[in-house]
C-alpha positions as CSV (number, residue, x, y, z in Angstrom):
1,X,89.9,67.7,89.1
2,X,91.8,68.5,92.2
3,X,92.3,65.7,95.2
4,X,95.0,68.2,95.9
5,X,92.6,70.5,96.7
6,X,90.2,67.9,98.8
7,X,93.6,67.1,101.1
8,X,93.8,71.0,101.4
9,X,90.4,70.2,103.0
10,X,91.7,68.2,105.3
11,X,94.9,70.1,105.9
12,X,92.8,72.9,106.4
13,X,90.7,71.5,109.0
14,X,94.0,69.6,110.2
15,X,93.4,71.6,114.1
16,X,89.9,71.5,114.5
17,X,89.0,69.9,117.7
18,X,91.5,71.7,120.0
19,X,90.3,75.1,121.5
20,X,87.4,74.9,119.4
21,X,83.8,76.8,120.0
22,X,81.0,76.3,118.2
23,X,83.1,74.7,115.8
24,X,85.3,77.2,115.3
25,X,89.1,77.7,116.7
26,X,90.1,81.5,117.6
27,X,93.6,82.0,118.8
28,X,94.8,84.9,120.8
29,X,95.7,86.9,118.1
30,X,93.9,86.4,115.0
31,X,92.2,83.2,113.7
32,X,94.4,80.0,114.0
33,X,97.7,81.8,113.6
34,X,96.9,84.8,111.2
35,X,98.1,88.0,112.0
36,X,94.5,90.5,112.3
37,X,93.5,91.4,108.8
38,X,90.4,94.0,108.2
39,X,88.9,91.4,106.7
40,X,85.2,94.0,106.2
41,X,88.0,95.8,103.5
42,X,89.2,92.7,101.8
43,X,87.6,92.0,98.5
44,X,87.0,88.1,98.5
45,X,84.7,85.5,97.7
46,X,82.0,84.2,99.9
47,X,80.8,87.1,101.7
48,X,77.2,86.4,100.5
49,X,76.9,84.1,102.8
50,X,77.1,86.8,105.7
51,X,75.5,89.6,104.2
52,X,72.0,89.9,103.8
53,X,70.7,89.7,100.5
54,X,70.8,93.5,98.2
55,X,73.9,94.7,100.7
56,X,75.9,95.2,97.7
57,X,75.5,96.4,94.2
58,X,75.9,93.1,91.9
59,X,77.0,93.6,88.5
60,X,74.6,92.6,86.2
61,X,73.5,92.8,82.4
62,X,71.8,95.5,82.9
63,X,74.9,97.7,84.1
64,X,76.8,97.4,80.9
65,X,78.5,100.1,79.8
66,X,78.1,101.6,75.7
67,X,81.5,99.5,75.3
68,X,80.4,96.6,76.7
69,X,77.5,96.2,74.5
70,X,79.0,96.9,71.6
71,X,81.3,94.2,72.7
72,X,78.2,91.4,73.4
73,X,76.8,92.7,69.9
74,X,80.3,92.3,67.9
75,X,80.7,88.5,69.3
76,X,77.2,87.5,69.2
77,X,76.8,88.7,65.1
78,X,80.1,86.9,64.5
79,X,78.3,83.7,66.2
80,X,74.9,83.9,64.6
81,X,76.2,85.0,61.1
82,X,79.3,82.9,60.7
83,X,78.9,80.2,63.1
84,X,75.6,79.2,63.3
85,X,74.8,78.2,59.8
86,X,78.4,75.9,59.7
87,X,77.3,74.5,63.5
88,X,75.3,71.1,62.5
89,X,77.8,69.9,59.8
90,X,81.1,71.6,58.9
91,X,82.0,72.3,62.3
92,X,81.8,68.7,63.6
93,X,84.0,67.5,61.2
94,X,87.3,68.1,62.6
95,X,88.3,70.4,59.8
96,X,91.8,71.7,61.4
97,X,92.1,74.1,57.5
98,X,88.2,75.4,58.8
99,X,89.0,75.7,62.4
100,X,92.3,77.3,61.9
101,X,90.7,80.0,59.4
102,X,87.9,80.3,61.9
103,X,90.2,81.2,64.8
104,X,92.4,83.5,63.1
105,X,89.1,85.7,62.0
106,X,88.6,85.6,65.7
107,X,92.1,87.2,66.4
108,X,91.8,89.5,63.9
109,X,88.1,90.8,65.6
110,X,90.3,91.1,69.1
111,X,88.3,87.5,70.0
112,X,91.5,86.0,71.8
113,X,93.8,88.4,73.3
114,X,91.0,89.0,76.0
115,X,93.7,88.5,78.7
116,X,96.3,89.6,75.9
117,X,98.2,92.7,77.1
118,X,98.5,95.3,74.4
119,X,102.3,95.1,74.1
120,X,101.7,91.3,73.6
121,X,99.3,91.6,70.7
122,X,96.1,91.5,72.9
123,X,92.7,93.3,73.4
124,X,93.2,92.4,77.3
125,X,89.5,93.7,77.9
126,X,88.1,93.6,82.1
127,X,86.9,90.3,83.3
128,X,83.0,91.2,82.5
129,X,84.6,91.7,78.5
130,X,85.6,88.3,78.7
131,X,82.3,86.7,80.4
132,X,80.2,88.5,77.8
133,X,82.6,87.0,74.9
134,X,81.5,83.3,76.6
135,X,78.0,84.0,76.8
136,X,78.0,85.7,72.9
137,X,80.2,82.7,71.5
138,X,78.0,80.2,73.0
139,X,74.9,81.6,70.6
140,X,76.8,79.7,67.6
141,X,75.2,76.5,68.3
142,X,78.6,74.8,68.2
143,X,79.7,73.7,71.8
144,X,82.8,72.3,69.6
145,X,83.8,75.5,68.3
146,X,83.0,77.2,71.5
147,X,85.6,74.7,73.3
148,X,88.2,75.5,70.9
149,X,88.2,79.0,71.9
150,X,87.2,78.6,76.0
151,X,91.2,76.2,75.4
152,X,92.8,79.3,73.6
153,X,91.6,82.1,75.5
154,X,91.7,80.4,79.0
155,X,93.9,77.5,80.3
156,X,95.4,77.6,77.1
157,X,96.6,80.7,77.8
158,X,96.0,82.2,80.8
159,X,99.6,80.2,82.6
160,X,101.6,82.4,79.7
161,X,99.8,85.4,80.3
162,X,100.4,85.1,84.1
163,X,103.3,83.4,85.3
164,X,105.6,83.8,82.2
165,X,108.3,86.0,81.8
166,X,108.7,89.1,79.4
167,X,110.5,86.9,76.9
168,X,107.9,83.7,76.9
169,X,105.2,86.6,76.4
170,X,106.9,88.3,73.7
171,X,107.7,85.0,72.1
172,X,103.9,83.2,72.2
173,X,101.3,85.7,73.0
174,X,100.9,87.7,69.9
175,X,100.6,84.6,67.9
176,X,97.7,83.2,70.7
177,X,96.2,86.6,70.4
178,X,96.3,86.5,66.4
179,X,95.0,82.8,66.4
180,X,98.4,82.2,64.3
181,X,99.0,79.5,67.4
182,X,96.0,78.0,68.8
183,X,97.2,76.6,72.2
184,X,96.4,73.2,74.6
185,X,96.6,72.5,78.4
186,X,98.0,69.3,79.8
187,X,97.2,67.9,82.9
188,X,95.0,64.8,83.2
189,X,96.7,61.4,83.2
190,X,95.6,58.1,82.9
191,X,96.3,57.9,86.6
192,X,96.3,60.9,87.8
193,X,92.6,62.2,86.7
194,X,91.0,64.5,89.8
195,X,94.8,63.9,91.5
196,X,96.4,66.0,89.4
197,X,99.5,67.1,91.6
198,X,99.8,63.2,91.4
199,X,101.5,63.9,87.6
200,X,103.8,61.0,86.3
201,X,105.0,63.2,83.7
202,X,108.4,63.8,84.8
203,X,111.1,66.4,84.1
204,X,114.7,66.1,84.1
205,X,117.6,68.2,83.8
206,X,119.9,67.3,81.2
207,X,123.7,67.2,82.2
208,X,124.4,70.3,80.1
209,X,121.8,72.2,82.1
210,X,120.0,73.5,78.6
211,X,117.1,71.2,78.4
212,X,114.6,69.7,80.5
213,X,113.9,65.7,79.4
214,X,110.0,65.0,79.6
215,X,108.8,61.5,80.0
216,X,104.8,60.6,80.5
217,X,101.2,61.0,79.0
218,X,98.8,62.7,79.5
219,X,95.1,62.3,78.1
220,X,91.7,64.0,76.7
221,X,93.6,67.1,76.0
222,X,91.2,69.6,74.3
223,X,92.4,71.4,70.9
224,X,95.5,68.6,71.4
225,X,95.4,68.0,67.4
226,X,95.6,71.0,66.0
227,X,97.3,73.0,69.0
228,X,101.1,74.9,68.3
229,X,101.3,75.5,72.1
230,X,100.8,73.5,75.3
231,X,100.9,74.2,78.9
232,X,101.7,70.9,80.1
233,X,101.7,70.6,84.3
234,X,104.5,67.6,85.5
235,X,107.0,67.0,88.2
236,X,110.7,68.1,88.5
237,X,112.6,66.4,91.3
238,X,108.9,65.6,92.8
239,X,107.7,69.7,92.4
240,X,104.6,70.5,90.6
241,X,105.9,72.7,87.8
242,X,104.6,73.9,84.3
243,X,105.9,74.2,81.2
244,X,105.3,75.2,77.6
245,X,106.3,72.4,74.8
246,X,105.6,73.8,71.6
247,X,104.5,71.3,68.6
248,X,107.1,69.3,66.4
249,X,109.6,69.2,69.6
250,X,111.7,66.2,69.3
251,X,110.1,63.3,71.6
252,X,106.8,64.8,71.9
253,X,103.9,63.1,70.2
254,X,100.4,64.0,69.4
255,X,98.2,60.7,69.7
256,X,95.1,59.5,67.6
257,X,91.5,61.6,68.2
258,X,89.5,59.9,70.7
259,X,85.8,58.8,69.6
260,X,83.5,60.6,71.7
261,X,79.8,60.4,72.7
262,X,79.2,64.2,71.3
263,X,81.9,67.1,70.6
264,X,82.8,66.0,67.7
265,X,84.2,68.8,66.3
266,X,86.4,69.8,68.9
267,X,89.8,67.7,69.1
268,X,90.8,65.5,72.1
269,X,93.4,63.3,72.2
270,X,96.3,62.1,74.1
271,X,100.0,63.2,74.3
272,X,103.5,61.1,74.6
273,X,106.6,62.4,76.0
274,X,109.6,60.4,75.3
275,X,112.8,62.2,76.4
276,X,111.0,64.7,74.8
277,X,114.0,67.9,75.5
278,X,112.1,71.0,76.1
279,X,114.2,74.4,77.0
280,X,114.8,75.6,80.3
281,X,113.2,78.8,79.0
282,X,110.3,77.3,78.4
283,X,109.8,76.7,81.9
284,X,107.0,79.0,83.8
285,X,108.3,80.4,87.0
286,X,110.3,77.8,88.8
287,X,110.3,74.5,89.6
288,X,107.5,73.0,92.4
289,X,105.6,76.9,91.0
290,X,103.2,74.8,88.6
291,X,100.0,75.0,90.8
292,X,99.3,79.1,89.6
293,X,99.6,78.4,86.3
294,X,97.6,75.2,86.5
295,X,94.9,75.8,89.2
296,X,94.4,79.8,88.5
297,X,93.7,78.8,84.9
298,X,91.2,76.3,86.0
299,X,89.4,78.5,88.4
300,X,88.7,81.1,85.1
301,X,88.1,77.9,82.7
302,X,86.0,76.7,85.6
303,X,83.9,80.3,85.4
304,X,84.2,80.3,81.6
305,X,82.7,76.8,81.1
306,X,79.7,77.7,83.1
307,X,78.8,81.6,81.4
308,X,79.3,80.1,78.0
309,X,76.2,78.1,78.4
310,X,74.0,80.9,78.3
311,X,74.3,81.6,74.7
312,X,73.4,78.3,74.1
313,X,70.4,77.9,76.3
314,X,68.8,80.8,75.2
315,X,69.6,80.0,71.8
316,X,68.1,76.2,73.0
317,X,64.6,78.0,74.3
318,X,64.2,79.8,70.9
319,X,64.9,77.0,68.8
320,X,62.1,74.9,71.3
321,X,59.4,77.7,71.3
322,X,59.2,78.3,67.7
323,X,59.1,74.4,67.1
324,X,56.4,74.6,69.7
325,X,54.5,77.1,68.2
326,X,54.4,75.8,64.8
327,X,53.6,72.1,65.8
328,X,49.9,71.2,65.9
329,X,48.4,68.6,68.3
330,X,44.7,67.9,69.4
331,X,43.6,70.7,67.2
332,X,45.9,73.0,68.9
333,X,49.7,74.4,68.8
334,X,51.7,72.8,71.5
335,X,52.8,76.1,72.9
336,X,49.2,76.3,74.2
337,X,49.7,73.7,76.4
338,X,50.0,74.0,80.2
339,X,52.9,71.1,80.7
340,X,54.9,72.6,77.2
341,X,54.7,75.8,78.8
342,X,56.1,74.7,82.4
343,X,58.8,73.3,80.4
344,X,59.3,76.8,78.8
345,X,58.8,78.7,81.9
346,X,61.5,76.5,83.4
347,X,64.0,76.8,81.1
348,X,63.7,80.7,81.2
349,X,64.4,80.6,85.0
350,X,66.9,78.7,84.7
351,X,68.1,81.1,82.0
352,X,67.7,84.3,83.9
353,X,69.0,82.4,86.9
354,X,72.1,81.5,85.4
355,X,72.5,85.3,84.0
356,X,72.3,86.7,87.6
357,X,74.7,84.2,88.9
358,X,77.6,84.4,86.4
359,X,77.6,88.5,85.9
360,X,77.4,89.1,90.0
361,X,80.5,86.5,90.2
362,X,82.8,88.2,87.6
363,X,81.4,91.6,88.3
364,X,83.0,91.4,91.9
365,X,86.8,89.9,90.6
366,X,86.7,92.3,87.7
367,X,86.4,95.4,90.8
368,X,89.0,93.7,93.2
369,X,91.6,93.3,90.1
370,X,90.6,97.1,89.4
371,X,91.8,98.1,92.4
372,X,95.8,96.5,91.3
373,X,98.7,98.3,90.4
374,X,99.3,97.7,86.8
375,X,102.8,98.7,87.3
376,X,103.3,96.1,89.8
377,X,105.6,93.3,88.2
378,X,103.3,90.8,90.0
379,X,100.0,92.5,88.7
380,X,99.5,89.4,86.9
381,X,100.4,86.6,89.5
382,X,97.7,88.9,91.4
383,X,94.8,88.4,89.1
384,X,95.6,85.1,89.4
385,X,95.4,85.4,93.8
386,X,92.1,87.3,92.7
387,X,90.5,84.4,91.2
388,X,91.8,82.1,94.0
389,X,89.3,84.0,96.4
390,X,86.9,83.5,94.6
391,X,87.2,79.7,94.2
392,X,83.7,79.0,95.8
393,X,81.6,81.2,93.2
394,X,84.2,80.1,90.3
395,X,82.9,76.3,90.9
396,X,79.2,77.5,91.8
397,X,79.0,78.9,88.3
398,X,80.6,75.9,86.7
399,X,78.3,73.4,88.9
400,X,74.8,75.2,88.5
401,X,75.6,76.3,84.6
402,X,76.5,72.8,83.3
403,X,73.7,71.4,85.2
404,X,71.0,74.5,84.3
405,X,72.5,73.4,80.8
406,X,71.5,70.2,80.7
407,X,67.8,70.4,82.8
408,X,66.9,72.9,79.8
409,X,68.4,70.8,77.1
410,X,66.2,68.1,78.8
411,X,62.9,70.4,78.7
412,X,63.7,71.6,75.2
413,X,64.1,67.7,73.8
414,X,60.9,66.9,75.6
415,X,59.4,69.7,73.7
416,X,60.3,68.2,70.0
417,X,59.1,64.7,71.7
418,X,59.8,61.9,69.1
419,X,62.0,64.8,66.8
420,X,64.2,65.6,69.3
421,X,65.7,62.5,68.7
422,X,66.4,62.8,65.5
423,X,69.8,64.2,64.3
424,X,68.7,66.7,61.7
425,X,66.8,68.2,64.4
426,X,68.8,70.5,66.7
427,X,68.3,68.7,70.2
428,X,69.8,65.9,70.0
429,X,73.4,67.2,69.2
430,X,73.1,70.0,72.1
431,X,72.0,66.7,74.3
432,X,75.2,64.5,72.9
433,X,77.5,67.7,73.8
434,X,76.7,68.7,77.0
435,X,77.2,65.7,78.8
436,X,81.0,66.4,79.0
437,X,80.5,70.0,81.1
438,X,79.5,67.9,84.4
439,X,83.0,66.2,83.7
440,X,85.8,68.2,82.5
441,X,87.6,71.6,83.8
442,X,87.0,69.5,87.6
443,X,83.8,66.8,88.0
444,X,80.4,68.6,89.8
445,X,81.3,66.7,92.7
446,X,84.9,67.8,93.0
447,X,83.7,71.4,92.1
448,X,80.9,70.8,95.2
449,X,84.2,69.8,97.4
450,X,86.1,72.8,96.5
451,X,83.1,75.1,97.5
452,X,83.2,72.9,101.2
453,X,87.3,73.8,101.1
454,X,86.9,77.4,100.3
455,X,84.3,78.3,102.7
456,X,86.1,75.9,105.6
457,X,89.1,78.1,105.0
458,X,87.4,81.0,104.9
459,X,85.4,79.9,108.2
460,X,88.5,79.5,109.6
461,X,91.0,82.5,109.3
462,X,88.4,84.9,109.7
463,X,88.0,86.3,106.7
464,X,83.9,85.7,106.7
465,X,83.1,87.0,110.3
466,X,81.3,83.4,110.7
467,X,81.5,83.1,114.6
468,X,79.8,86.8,114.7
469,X,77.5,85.6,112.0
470,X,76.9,82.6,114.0
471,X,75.9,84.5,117.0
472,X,73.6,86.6,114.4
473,X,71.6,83.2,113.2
474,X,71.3,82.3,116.6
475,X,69.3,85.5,117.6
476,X,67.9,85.2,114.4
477,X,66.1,82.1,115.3
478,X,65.1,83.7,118.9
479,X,63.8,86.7,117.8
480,X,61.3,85.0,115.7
481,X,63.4,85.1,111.6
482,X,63.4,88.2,111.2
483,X,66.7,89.7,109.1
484,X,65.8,93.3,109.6
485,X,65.3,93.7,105.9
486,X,62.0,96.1,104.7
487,X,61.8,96.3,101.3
488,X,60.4,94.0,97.8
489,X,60.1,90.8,98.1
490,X,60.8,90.4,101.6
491,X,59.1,86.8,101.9
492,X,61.7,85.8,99.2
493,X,64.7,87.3,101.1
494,X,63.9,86.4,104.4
495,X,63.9,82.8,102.7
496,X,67.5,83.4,101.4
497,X,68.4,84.5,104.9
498,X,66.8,81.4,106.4
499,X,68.9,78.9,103.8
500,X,72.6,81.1,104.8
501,X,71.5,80.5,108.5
502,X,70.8,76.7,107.9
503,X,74.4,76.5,105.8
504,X,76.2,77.9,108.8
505,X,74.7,76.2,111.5
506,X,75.1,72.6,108.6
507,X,79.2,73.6,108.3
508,X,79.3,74.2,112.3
509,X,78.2,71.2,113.3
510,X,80.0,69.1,110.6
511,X,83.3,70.7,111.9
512,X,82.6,70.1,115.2
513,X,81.8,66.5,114.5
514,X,84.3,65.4,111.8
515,X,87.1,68.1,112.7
516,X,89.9,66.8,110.4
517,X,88.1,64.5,108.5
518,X,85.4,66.1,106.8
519,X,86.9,66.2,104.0
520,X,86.5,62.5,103.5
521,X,82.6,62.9,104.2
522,X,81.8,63.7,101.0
523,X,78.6,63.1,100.8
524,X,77.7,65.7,103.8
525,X,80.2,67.9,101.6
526,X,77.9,67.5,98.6
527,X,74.6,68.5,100.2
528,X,76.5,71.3,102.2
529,X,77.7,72.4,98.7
530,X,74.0,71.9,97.1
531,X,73.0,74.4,100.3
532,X,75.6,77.0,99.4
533,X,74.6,76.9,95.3
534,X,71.1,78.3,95.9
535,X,72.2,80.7,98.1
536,X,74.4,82.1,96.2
537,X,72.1,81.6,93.0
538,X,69.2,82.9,94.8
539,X,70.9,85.9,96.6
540,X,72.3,87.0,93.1
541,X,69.0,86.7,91.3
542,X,67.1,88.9,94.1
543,X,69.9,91.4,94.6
544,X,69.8,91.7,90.1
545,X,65.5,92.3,90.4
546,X,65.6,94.6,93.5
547,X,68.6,96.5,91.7
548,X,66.8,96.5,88.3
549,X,63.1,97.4,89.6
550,X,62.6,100.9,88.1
551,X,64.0,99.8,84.9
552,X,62.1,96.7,84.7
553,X,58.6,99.0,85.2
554,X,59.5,101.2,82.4
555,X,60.0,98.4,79.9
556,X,57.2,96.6,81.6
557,X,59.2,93.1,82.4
558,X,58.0,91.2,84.7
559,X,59.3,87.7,83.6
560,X,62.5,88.8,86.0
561,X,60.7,89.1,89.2
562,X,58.6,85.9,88.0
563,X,61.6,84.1,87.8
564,X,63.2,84.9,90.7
565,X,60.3,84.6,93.1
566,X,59.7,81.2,91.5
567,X,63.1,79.8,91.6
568,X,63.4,80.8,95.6
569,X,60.3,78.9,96.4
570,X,60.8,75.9,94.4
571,X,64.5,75.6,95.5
572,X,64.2,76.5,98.5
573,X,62.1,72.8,99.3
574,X,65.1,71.2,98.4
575,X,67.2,73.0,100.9
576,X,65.2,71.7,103.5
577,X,65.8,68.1,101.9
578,X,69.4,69.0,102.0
579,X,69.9,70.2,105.5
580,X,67.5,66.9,106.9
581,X,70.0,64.8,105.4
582,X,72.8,66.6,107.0
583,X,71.9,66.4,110.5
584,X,70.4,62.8,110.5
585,X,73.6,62.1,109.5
586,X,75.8,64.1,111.9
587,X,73.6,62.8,114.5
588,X,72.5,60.1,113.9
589,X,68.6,60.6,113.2
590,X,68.7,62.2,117.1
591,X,68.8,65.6,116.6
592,X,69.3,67.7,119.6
593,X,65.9,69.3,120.5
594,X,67.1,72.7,120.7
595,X,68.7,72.5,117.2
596,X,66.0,70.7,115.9
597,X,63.7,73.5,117.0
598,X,66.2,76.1,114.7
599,X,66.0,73.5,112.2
600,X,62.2,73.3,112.4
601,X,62.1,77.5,112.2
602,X,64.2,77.9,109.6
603,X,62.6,75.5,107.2
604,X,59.4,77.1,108.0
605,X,60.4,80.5,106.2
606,X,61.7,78.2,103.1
607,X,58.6,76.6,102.8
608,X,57.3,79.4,101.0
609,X,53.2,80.2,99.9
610,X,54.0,80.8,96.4
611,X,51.9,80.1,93.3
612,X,54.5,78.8,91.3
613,X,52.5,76.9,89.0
614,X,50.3,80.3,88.4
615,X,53.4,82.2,87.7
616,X,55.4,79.9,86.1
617,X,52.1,80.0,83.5
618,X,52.6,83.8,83.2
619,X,56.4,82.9,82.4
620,X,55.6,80.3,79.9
621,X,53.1,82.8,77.9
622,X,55.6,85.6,78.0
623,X,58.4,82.9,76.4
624,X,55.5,81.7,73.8
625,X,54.9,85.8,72.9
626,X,58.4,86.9,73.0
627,X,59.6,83.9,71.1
628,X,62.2,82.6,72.9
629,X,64.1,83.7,76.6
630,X,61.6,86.8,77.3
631,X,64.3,89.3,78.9
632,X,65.8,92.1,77.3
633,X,68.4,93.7,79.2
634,X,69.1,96.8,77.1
């Protein structure tokens, strides 16, 4: 997805170079051009980076509430007992009569109006109801089904819910919250793929002012078979606009199912819009106001993509432990095995990881939309602003949970060796279907550009303190690395605090080189990007531990601590890679001697002493004994 947002990269850097220090431009009254904000008050996205790791309560498993549980048990029994057992057959067979039944048992649970209003039809549950609903669905085994409801309860949906009017809501929501109309987004093009304010799919007004005349295609639309409903993004007199064409409208055309590597029970195929006459009513918001109900949607899909893949992977781990444990090799089981159990071990870090990350993201945009006026007429278009802000963690969960996805998919095939290949055994269809979450809902690499924009912007107005946190890393690296923080693990968190330092001192000097171009260095984007994941990764999975200590003791875990500890050190080595390949670029290979000294410090403390192959051992056995992911959070 989203050139538009890599030229917001550029526009947003656009006066970098004039009045700049350290990188930065400061204007006389506020940061280039914005009027002084308290900025310490504002709830936003990307404050990890400037606050030292434990500053803030994260939300985590561990802090749900009676309701919330009851909430994770509902949609995880409905997985696991009417799911699971259709998920290697009936549900990859395209079975609209099956998937239609499927969904509407889902509406009638409360399943899809997660973002529903109650006067519409829906549950409309906090932001933490609907992550837990991603993670429970994903236990089904059925990445298919799963994407069939992440379509209907997010950018299916989500454009309706916040940019329509009272009429459009009463007239399609309590049939998206019943599953009575299952719903599609429309957006990607044949030429317009990642450029997707580049749409071809145009809308006219017709001379009696009643209808809008669509022409254009779009392609790989998710659910597009079977869908009653579709958000479909194009331009009217060149604006980016969105509007809702509903199925069997005259000129509109619902193409043949594409063949696909895996998914193959979810629908995807392309649309045709020949003077295809759509009411003006079905028009959401205005004309040139189709980026909110396009790019808001995303940034939830985006977040929803990533937490549904817990489900799976722990569901993945189980599935690979008790294979491991029953197969025999050398006289042994292969569960006894030092290299089967690294894989384990791996794949529950990545696990508990994953977790941290997802629950400390929506935990902080379910406070901050808390803290809105229901009664405000906009109170919707705000949620949408609220996940806007938080655009960098959004991506980071879609980026690291596709990718955690797949590395334990990896490990888990290795485990079956020669029968993970084979199709009655479970791997190789969780291997076919998640190649597609490093693609869709935005590539990785466009996700990793949108963290660059988001934090540049940030940088830039203000809103992260980053030439006072600048000035922090700086006497950080005089005064010998040391954060201030006492408390557990303090190795681990001083290495957080040394990969934040590197980032900012990386994004400094790339704005200082590149100014208005950095956006097209996308290669330093990426690594800066790689940089900001673990940080954020890491400073979520401490904060959860440190948080969760005294409840931990009493039920004697320590596979969380394990974890943790483990993935700091182990990531942390790559940072170092990372920032090397940064500044050889920037300068060259001839880094100044003072920074290469900071450099030289600062990778020091992420080098870390840790037995990670001894405590990745005691990981494994705990994942062999508990038979599966090892962590119980309540």
């Amino acid at each position: 997805m989203l050139n538009k947002e890599e030229q917001n990269v550029n526009k947003t850097t656009s006066s970098v170079g004039k009045n700049k220090k350290n990188g930065v431009e400061k204007n006389g009254n506020g940061v280039n051009g914005h009027a002084l904000v308290d900025f310490n008050k504002l709830k936003t996205g990307g404050k990890f980076l400037t606050n030292v790791v434990g500053t803030n309560e994260v939300f985590c498993k561990e802090s749900f509430s009676d309701e919330e549980k009851m909430i994770y048990e509902a949609m995880s029994d409905f997985a696991t007992n009417e799911l699971l057992p259709l998920s290697q057959n009936e549900l990859n067979k395209k079975d609209e009569k099956l998937i239609r039944k499927l969904v509407e048992q889902m509406g009638e649970l409360g399943f899809l109006g997660v973002d529903v209003p109650e006067k519409y039809g829906g549950s409309e549950m906090t932001k933490t109801g609907m992550c837990i609903l991603a993670e429970g669905i994903s236990m089904s085994g059925s990445a298919s089904f799963c994407t069939v409801w992440n379509v209907q309860t997010s950018i299916g949906a989500l454009g309706i819910i916040w940019y329509g009017n009272d009429e459009q809501k009463k007239r399609w929501l309590p049939g998206v919250s019943s599953g009575k109309k299952i719903t599609a987004f429309g957006l990607t093009e044949p030429e317009a793929g990642s450029d997707a304010t580049n749409s071809k799919t145009t809308g006219v007004l017709s001379d009696d002012g009643k209808h809008y005349i669509l022409n254009g295609q779009k392609i790989f639309i998710s659910n597009g078979a079977w869908a009653d409903l579709f958000t479909v993004a194009l331009k009217i007199d060149g604006k980016f606009s969105s509007i809702v064409v509903e199925k069997g409208t005259p000129g509109f055309e619902i193409g043949k199912e594409e063949k696909k590597m895996g998914m193959e029970g979810s629908s995807t195929v392309p649309l045709y819009f020949t003077d295809c006459k759509v009411p003006v009513e079905n028009l959401l918001g205005k004309p040139g106001e189709g980026a909110g109900p396009a790019f808001c949607a995303l940034n939830i899909g985006r977040f929803k993509l990533g937490a549904s893949a817990i489900g799976g992977m722990v569901l993945g781990m189980k599935h690979a432990t008790d294979y491991a444990k029953e197969r025999k090799a050398f006289g042994q089981n292969i569960s006894d095995f030092g290299a089967i159990q690294d894989k384990l071990a791996t794949s529950a870090i990545l696990t508990y990881t994953l977790e941290s990350t997802c629950y400390a993201v929506i935990g902080n945009q379910t406070d901050a939309i808390s803290e809105l006026d229901k009664e405000d007429p906009k109170y919707y278009v705000k949620q949408g602003d609220i996940t806007e802000r938080y655009i960098a963690e959004n991506s980071i969960v879609k980026v690291y949970g596709s990718e955690a996805a797949e590395e334990l998919i990896d490990h888990c095939f290795q485990v079956y060796g020669g029968y993970g290949f084979i199709e009655e055994y479970p791997m190789a269809q969780a291997y076919r279907d998640n190649r597609i979450n490093r693609i869709w809902e935005g590539t990785n690499e466009i996700n990793r550009m949108l963290c660059g924009r988001a934090m540049i912007q940030k940088t830039l107005t203000g809103e992260l303190g980053f030439r006072e946190y600048l000035e922090k890393v700086n006497s950080y690296c005089s005064e010998g690395l040391d954060s201030g923080y006492e408390g557990d693990m303090k190795d681990e968190v001083e290495c957080v605090e040394a990969a934040k330092a590197i980032y900012a001192l990386s994004l400094n000097e790339a704005l200082s080189k590149f100014g208005q171009d950095i956006g097209t260095e996308q290669m330093i984007m990426q690594n800066l990007a790689n940089i900001l994941i673990y940080c954020y990764v890491a400073d979520s999975t401490l904060s959860r531990v440190m948080q969760n200590k005294e409840l931990y003791e009493k039920t004697k875990q320590d596979v969380p601590e394990l974890c943790a500890k483990v993935y700091t050190a182990e990531e942390g080595l790559r940072v170092v890679e990372y920032v090397n390949k940064i500044f050889n670029s920037i300068f060259d290979g001839d880094i100044p001697t003072d920074m290469k000294k900071k450099l030289e410090l600062l990778s020091s403390r992420l080098t870390m002493s840790t037995n990670t192959i001894g405590l990745k051992k005691l990981i494994g056995e705990k994942v062999v004994e508990s038979g599966g992911y090892p962590v119980k959070s309540f």
